[in-house]
Structures are given as C-alpha cells and as structure tokens.
mmCIF file of the N, C-alpha and C atoms, coordinates in Angstrom:
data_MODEL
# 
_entry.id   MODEL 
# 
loop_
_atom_site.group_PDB 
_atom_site.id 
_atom_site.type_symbol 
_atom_site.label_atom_id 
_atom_site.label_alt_id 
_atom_site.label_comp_id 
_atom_site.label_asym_id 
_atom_site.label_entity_id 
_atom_site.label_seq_id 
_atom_site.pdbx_PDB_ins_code 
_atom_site.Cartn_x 
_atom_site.Cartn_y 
_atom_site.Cartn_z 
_atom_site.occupancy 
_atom_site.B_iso_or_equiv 
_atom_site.pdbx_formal_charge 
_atom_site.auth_seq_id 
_atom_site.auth_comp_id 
_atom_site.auth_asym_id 
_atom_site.auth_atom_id 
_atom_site.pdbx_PDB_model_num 
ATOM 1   N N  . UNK A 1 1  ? 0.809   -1.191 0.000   1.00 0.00 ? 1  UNK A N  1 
ATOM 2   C CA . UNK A 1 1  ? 0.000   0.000  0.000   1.00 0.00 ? 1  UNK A CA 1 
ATOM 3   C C  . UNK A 1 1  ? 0.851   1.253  0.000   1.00 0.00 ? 1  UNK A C  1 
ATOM 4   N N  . UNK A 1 2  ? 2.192   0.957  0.539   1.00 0.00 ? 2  UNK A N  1 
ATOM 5   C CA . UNK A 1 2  ? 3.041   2.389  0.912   1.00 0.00 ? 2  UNK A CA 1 
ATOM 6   C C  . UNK A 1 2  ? 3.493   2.401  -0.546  1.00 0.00 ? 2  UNK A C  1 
ATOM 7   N N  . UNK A 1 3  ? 3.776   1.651  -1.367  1.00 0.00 ? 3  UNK A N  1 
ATOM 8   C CA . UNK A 1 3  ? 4.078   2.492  -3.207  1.00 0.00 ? 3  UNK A CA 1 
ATOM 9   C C  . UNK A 1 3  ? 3.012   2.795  -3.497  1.00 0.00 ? 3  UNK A C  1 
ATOM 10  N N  . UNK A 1 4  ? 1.252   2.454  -3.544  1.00 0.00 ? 4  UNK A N  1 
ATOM 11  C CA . UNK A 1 4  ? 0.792   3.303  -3.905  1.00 0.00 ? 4  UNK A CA 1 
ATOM 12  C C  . UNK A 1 4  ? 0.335   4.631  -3.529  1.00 0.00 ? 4  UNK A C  1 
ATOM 13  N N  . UNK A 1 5  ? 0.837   4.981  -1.909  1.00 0.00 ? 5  UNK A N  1 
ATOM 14  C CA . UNK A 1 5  ? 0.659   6.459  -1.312  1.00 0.00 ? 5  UNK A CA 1 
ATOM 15  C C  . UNK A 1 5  ? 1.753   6.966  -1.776  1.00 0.00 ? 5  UNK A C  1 
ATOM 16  N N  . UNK A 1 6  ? 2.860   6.857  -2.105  1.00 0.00 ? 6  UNK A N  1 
ATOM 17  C CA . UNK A 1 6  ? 4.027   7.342  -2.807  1.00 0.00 ? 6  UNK A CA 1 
ATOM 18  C C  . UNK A 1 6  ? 4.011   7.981  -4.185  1.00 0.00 ? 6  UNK A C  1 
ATOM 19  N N  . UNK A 1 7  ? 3.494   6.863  -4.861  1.00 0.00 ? 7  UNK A N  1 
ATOM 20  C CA . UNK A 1 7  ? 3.650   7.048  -6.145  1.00 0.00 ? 7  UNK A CA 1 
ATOM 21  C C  . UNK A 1 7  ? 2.105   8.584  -6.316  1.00 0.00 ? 7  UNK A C  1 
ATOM 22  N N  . UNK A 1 8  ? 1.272   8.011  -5.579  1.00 0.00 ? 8  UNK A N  1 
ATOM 23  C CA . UNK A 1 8  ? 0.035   9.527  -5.717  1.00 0.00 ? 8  UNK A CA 1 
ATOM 24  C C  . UNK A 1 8  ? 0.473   10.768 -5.206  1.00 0.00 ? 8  UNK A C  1 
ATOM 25  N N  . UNK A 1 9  ? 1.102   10.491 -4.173  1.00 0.00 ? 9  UNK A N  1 
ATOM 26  C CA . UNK A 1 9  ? 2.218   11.702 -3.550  1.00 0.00 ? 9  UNK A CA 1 
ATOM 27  C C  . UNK A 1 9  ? 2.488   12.223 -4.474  1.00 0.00 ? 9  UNK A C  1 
ATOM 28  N N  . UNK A 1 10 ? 3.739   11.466 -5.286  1.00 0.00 ? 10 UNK A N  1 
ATOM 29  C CA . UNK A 1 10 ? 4.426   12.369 -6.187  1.00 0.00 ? 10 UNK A CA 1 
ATOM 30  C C  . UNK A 1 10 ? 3.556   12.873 -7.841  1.00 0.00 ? 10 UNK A C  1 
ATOM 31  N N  . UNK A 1 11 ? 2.492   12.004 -7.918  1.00 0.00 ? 11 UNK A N  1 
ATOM 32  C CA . UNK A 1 11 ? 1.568   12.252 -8.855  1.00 0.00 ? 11 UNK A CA 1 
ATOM 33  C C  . UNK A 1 11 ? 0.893   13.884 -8.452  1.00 0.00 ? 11 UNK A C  1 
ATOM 34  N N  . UNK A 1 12 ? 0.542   14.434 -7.419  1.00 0.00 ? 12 UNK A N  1 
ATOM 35  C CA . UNK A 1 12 ? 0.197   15.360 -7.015  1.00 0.00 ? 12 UNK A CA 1 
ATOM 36  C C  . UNK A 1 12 ? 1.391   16.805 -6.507  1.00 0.00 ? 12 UNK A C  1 
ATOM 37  N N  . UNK A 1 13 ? 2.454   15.870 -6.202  1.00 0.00 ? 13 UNK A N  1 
ATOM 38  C CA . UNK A 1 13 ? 3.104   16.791 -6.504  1.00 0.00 ? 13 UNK A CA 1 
ATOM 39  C C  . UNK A 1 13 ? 3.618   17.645 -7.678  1.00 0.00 ? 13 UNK A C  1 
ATOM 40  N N  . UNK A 1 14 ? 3.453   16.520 -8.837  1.00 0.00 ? 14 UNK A N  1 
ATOM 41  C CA . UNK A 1 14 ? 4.159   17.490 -10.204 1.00 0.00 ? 14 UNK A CA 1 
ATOM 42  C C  . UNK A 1 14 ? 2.956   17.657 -10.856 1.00 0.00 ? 14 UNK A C  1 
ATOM 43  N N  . UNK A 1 15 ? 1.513   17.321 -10.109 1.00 0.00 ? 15 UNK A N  1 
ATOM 44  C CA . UNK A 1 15 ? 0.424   18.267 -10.429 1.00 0.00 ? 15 UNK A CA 1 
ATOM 45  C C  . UNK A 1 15 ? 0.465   19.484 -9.694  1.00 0.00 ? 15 UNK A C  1 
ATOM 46  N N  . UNK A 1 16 ? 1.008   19.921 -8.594  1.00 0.00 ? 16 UNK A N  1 
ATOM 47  C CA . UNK A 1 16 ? 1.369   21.139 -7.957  1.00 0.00 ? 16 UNK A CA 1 
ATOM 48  C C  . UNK A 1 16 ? 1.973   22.260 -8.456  1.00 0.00 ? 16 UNK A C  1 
ATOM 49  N N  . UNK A 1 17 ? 3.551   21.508 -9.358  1.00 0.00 ? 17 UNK A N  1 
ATOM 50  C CA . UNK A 1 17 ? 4.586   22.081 -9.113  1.00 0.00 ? 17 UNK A CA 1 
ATOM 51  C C  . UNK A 1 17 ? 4.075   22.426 -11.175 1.00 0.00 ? 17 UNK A C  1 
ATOM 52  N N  . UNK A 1 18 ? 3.344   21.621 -11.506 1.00 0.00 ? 18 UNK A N  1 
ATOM 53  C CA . UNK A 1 18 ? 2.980   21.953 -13.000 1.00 0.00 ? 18 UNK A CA 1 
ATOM 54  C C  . UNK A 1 18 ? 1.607   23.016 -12.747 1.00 0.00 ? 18 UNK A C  1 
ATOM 55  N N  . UNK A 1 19 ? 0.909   23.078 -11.343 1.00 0.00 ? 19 UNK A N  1 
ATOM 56  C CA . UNK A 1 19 ? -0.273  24.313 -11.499 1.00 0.00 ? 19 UNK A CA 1 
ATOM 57  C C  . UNK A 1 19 ? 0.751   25.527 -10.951 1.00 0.00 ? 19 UNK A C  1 
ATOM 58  N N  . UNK A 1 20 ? 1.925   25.891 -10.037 1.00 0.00 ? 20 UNK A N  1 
ATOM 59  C CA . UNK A 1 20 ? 2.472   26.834 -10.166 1.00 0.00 ? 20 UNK A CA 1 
ATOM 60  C C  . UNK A 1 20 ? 3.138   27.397 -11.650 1.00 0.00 ? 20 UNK A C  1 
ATOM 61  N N  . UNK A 1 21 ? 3.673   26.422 -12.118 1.00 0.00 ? 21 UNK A N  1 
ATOM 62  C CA . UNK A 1 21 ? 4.410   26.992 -13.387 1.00 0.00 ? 21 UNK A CA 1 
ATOM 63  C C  . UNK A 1 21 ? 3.121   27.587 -14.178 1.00 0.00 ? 21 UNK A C  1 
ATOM 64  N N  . UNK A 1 22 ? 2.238   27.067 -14.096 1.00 0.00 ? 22 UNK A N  1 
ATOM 65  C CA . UNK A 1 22 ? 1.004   27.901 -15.292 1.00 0.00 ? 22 UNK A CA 1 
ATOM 66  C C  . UNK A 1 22 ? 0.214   29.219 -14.415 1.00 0.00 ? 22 UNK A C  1 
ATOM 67  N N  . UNK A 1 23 ? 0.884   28.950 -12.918 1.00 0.00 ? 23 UNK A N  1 
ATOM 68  C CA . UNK A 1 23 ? 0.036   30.324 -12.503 1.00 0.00 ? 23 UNK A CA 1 
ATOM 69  C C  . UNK A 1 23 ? 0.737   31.703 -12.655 1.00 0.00 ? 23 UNK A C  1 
ATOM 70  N N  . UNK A 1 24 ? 2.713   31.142 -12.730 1.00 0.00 ? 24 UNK A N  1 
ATOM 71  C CA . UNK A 1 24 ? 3.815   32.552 -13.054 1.00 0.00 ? 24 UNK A CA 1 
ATOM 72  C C  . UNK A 1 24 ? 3.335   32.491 -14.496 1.00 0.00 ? 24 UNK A C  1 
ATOM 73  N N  . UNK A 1 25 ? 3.101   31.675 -15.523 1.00 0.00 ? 25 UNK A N  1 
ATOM 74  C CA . UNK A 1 25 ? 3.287   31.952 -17.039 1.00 0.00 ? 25 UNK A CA 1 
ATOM 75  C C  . UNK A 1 25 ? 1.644   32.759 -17.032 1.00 0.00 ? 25 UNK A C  1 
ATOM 76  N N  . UNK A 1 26 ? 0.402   32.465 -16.779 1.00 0.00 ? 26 UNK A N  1 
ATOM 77  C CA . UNK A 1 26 ? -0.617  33.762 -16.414 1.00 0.00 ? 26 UNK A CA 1 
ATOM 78  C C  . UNK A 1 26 ? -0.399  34.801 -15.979 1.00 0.00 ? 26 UNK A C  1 
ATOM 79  N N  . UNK A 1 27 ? 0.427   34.934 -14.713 1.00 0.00 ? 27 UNK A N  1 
ATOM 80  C CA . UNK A 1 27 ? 1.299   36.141 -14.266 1.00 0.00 ? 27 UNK A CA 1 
ATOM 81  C C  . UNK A 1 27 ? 1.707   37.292 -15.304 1.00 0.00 ? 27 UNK A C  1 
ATOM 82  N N  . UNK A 1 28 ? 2.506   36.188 -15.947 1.00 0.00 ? 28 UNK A N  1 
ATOM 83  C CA . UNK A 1 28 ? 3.208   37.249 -17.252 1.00 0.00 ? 28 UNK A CA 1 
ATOM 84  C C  . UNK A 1 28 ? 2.372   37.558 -18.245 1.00 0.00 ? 28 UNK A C  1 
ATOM 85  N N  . UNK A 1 29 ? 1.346   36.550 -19.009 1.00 0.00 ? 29 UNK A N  1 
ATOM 86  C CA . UNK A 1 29 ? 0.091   37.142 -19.743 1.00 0.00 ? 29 UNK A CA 1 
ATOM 87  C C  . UNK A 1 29 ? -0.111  37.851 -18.967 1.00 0.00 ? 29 UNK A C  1 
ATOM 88  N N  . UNK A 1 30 ? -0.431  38.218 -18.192 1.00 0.00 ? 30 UNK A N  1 
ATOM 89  C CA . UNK A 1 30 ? -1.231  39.139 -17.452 1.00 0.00 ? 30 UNK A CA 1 
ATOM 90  C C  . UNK A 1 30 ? -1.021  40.658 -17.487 1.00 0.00 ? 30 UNK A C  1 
ATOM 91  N N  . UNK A 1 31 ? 0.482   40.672 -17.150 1.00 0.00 ? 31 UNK A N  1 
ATOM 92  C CA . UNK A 1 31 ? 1.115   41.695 -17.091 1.00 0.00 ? 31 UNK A CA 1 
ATOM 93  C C  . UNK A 1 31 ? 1.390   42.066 -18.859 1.00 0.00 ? 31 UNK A C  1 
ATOM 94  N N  . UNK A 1 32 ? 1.645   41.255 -19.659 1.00 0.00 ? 32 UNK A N  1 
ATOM 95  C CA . UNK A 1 32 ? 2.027   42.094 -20.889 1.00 0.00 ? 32 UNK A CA 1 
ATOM 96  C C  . UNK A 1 32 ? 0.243   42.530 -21.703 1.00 0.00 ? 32 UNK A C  1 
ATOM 97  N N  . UNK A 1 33 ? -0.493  41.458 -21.357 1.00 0.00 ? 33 UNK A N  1 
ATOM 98  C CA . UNK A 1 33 ? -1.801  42.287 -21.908 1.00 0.00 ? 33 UNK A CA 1 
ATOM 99  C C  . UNK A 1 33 ? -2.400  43.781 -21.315 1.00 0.00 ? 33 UNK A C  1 
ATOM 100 N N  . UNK A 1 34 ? -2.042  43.965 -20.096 1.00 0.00 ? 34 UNK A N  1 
ATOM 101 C CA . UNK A 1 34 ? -2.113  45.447 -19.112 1.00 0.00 ? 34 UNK A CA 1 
ATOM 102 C C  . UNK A 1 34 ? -0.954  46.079 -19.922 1.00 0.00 ? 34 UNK A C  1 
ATOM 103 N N  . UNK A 1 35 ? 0.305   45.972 -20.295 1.00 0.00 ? 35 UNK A N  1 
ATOM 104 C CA . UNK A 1 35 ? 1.168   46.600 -21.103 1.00 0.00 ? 35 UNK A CA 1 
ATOM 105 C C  . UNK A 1 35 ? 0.272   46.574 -22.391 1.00 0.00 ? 35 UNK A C  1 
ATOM 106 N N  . UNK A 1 36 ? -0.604  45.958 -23.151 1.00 0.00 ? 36 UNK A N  1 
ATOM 107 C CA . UNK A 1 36 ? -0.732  46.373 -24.526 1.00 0.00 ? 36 UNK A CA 1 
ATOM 108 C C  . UNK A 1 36 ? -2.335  47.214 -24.241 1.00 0.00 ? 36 UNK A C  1 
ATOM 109 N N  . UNK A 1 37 ? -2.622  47.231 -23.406 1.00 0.00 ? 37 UNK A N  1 
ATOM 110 C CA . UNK A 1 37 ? -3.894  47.884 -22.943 1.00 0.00 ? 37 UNK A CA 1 
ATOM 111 C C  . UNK A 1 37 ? -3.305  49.290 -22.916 1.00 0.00 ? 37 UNK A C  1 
ATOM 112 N N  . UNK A 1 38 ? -2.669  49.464 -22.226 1.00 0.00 ? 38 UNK A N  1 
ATOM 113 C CA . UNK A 1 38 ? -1.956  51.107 -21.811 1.00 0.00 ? 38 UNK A CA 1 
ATOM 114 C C  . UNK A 1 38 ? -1.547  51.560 -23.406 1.00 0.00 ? 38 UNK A C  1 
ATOM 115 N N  . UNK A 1 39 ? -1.000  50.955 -23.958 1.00 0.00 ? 39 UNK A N  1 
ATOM 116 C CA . UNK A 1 39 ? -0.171  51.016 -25.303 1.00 0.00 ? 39 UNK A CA 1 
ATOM 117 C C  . UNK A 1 39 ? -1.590  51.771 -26.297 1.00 0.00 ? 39 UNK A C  1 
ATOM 118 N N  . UNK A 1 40 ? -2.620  50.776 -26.177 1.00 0.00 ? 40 UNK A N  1 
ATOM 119 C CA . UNK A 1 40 ? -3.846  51.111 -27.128 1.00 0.00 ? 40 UNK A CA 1 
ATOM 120 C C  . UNK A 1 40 ? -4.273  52.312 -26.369 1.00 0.00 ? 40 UNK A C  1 
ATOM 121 N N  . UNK A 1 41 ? -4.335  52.437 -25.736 1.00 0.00 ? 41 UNK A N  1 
ATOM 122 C CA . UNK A 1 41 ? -4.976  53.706 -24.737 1.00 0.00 ? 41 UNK A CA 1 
ATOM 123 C C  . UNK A 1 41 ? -4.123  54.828 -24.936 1.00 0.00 ? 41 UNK A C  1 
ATOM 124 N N  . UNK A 1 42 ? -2.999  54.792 -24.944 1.00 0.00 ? 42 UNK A N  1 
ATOM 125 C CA . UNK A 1 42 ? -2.104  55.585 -25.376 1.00 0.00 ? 42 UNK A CA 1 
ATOM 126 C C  . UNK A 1 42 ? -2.222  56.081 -27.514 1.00 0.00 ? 42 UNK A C  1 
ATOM 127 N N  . UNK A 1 43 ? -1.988  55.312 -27.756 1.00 0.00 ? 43 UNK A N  1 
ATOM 128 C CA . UNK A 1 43 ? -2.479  55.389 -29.324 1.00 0.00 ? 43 UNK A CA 1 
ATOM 129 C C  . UNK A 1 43 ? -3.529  55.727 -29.607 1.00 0.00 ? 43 UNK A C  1 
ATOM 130 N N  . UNK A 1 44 ? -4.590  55.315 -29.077 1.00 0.00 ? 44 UNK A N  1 
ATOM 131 C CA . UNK A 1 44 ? -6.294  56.084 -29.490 1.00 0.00 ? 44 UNK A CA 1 
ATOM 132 C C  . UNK A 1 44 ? -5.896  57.520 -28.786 1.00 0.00 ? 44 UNK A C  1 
ATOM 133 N N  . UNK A 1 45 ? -5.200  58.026 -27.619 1.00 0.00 ? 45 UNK A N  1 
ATOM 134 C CA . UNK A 1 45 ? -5.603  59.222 -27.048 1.00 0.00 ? 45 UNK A CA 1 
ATOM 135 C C  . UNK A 1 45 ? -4.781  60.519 -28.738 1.00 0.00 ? 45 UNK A C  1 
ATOM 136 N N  . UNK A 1 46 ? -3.584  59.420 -28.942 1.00 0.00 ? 46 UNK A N  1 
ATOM 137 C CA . UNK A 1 46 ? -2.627  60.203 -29.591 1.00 0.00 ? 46 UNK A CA 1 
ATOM 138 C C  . UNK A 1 46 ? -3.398  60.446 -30.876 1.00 0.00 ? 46 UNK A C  1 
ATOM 139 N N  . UNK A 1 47 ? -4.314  59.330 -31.691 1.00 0.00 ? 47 UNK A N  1 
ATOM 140 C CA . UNK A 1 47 ? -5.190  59.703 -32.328 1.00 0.00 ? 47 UNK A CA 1 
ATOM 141 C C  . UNK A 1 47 ? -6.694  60.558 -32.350 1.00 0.00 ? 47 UNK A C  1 
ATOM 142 N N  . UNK A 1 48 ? -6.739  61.032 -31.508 1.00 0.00 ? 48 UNK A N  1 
ATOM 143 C CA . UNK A 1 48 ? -7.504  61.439 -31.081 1.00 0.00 ? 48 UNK A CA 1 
ATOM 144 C C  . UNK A 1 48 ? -7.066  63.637 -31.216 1.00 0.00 ? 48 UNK A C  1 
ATOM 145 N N  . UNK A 1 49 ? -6.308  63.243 -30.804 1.00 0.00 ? 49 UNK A N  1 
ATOM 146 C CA . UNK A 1 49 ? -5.034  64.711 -30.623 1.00 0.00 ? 49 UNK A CA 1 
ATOM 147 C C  . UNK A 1 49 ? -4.622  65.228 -32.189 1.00 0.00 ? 49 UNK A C  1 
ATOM 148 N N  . UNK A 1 50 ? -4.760  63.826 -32.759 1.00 0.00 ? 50 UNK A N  1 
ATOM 149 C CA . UNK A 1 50 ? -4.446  64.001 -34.183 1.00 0.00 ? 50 UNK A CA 1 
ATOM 150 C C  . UNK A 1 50 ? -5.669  64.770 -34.807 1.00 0.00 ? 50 UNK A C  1 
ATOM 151 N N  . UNK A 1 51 ? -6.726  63.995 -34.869 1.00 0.00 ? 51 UNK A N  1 
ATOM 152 C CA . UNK A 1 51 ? -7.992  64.260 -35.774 1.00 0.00 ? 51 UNK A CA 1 
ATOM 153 C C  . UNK A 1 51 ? -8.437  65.626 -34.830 1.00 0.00 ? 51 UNK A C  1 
ATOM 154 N N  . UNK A 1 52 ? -7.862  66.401 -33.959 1.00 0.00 ? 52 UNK A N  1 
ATOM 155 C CA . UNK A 1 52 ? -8.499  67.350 -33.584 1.00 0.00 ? 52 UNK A CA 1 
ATOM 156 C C  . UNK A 1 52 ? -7.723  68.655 -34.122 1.00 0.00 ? 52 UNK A C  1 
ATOM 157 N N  . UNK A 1 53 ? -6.732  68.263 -34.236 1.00 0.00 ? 53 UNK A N  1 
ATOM 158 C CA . UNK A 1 53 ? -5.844  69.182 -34.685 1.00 0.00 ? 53 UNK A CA 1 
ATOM 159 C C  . UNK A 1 53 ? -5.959  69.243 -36.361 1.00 0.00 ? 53 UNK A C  1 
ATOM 160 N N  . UNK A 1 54 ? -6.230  68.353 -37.201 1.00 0.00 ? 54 UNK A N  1 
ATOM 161 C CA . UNK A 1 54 ? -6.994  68.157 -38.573 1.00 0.00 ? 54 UNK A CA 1 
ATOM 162 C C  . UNK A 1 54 ? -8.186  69.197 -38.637 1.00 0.00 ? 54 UNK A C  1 
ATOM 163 N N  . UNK A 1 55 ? -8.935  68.987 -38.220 1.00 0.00 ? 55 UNK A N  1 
ATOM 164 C CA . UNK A 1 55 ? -10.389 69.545 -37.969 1.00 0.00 ? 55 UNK A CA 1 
ATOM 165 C C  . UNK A 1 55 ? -9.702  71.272 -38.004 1.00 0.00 ? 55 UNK A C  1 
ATOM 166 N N  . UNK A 1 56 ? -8.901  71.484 -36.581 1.00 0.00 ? 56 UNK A N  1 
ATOM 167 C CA . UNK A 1 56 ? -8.310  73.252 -36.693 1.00 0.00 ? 56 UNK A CA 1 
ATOM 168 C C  . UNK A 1 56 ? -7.423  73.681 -37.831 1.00 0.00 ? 56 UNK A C  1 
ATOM 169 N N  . UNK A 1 57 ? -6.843  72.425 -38.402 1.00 0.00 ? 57 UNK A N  1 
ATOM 170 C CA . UNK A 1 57 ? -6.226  73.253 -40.065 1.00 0.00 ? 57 UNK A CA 1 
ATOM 171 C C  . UNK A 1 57 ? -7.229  73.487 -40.786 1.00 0.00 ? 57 UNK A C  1 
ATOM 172 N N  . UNK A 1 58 ? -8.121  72.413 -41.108 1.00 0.00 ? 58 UNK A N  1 
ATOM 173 C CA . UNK A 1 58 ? -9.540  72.919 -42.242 1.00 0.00 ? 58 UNK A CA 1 
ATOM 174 C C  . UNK A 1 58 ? -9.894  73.729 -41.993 1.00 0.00 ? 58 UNK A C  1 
ATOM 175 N N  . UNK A 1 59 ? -10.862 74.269 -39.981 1.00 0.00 ? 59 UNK A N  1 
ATOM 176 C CA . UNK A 1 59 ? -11.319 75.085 -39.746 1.00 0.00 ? 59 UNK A CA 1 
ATOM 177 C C  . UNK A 1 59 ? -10.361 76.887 -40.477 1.00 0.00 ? 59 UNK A C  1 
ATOM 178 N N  . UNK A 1 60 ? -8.885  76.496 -40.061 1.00 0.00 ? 60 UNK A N  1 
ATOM 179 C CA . UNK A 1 60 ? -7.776  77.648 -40.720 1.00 0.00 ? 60 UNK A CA 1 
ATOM 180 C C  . UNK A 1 60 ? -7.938  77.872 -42.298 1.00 0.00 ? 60 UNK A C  1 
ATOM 181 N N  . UNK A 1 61 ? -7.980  76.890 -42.783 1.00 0.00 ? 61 UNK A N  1 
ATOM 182 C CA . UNK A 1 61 ? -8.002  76.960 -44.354 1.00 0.00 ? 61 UNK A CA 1 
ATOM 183 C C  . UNK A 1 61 ? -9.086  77.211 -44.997 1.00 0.00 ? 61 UNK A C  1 
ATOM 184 N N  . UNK A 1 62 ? -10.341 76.941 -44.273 1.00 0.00 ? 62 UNK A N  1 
ATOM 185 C CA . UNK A 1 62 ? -11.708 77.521 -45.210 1.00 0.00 ? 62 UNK A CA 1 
ATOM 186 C C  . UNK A 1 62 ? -11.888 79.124 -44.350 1.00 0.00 ? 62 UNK A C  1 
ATOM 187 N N  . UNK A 1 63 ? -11.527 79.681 -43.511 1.00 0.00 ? 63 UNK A N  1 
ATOM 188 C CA . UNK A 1 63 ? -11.593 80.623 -43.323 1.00 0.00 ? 63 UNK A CA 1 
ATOM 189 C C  . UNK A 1 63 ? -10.793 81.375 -44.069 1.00 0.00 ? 63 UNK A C  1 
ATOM 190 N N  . UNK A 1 64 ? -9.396  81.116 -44.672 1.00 0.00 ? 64 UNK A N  1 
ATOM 191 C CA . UNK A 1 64 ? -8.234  81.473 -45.717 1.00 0.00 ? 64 UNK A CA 1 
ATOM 192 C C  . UNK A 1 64 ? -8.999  81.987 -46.795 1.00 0.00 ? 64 UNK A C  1 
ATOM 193 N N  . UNK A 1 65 ? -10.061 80.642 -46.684 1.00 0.00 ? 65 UNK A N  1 
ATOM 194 C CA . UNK A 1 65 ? -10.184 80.811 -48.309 1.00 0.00 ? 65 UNK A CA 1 
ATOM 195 C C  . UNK A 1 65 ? -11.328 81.632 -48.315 1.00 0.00 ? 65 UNK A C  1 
ATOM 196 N N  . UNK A 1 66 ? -12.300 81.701 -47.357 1.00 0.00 ? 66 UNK A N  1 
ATOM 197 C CA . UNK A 1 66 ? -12.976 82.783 -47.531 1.00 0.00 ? 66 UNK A CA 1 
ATOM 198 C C  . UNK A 1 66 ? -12.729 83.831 -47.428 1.00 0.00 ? 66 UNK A C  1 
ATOM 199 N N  . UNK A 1 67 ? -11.798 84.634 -46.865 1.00 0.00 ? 67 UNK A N  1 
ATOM 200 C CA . UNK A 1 67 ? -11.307 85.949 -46.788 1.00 0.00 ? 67 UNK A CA 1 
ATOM 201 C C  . UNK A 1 67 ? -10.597 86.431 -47.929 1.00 0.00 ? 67 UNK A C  1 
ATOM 202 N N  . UNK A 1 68 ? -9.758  85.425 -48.329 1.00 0.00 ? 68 UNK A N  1 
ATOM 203 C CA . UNK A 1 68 ? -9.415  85.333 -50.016 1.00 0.00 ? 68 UNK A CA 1 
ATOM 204 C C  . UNK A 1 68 ? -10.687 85.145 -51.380 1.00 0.00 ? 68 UNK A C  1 
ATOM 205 N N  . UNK A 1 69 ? -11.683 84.988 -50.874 1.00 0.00 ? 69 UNK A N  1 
ATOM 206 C CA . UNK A 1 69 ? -12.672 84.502 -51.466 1.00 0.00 ? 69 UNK A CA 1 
ATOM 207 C C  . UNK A 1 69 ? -12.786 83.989 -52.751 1.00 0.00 ? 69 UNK A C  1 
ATOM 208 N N  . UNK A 1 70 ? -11.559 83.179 -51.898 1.00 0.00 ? 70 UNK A N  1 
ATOM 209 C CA . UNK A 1 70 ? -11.739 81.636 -53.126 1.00 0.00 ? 70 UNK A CA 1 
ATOM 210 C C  . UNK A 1 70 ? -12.359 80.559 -52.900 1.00 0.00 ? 70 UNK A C  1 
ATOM 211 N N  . UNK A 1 71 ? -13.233 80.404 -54.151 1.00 0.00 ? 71 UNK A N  1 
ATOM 212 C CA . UNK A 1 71 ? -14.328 79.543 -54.441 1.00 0.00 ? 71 UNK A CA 1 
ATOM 213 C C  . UNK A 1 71 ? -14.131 78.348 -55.040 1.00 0.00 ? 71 UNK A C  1 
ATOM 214 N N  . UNK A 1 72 ? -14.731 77.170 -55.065 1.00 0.00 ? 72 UNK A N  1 
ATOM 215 C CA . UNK A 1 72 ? -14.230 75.523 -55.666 1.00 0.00 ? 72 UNK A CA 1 
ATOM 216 C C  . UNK A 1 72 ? -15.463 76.381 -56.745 1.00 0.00 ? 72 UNK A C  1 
ATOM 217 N N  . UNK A 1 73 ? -14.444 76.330 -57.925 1.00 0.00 ? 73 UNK A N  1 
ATOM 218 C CA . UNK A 1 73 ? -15.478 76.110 -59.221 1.00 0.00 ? 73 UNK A CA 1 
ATOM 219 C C  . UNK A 1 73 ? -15.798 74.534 -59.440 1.00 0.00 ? 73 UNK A C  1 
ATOM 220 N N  . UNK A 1 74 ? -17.325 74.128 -59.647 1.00 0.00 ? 74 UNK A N  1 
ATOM 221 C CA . UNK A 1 74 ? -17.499 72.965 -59.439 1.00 0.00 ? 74 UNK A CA 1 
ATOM 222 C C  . UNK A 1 74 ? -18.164 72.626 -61.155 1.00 0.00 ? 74 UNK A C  1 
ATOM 223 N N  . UNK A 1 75 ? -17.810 72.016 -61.727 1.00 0.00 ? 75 UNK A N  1 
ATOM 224 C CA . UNK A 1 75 ? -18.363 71.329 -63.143 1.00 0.00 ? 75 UNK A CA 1 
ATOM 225 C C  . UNK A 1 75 ? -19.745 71.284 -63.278 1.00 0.00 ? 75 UNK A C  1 
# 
C-alpha cells in the first residue's frame, strides 16, 4: 500500500509544481496584456489629438479661403 501512497504523492506533486508553473506563465500574460492595454490607450488618445488638430487646419483653411474669397469652381 506504501508504493501506492508514494507514487500519488508524487503524482500530485508534479500536479502542484505543473499548477504553479502555469500560474507565473498567467502572471506574465497578465502583465504584458495590461502593457498592450496602456499602449492602445495611449495610441487612441494620440489619435484622437491628431484628428483634432486636422479639424483646426480645415477650420484655418476655409476661413483662408474665404477671406481670399476663393471659391471651388465645381463642373
């Protein structure tokens, strides 16, 4: 009976020592998906900064062009 409490022993142990190794390798998913989260959050804000600053050149340039009062001749 004592090899088979042994042998389950160690059956449970490198079921242990194999649920730590997958709980550090989640660890690290963990941490680099929070790194690509910040990353996207960072990129939408920067796009965001972009298309607003777009919007104030047009707003600059059709006022240009109206004071110049130049017109799109259209076909």
């Amino acid at each position: 009976m004592t090899d088979i409490e042994n042998l389950t022993l160690k059956h449970l142990q490198a079921i242990r020592a194999l649920l730590g190794e997958q709980g550090e390798r989640l660890d690290r998913i963990e941490m680099r998906m929070g790194s690509l989260e910040q990353y996207q959050a960072l990129f939408h804000a920067d796009l965001v900064t972009t298309n607003v600053r777009l919007d104030q050149i047009a707003q600059r340039v059709e006022r240009i062009e109206r004071r110049l009062e130049l017109n799109d001749i259209s076909p």
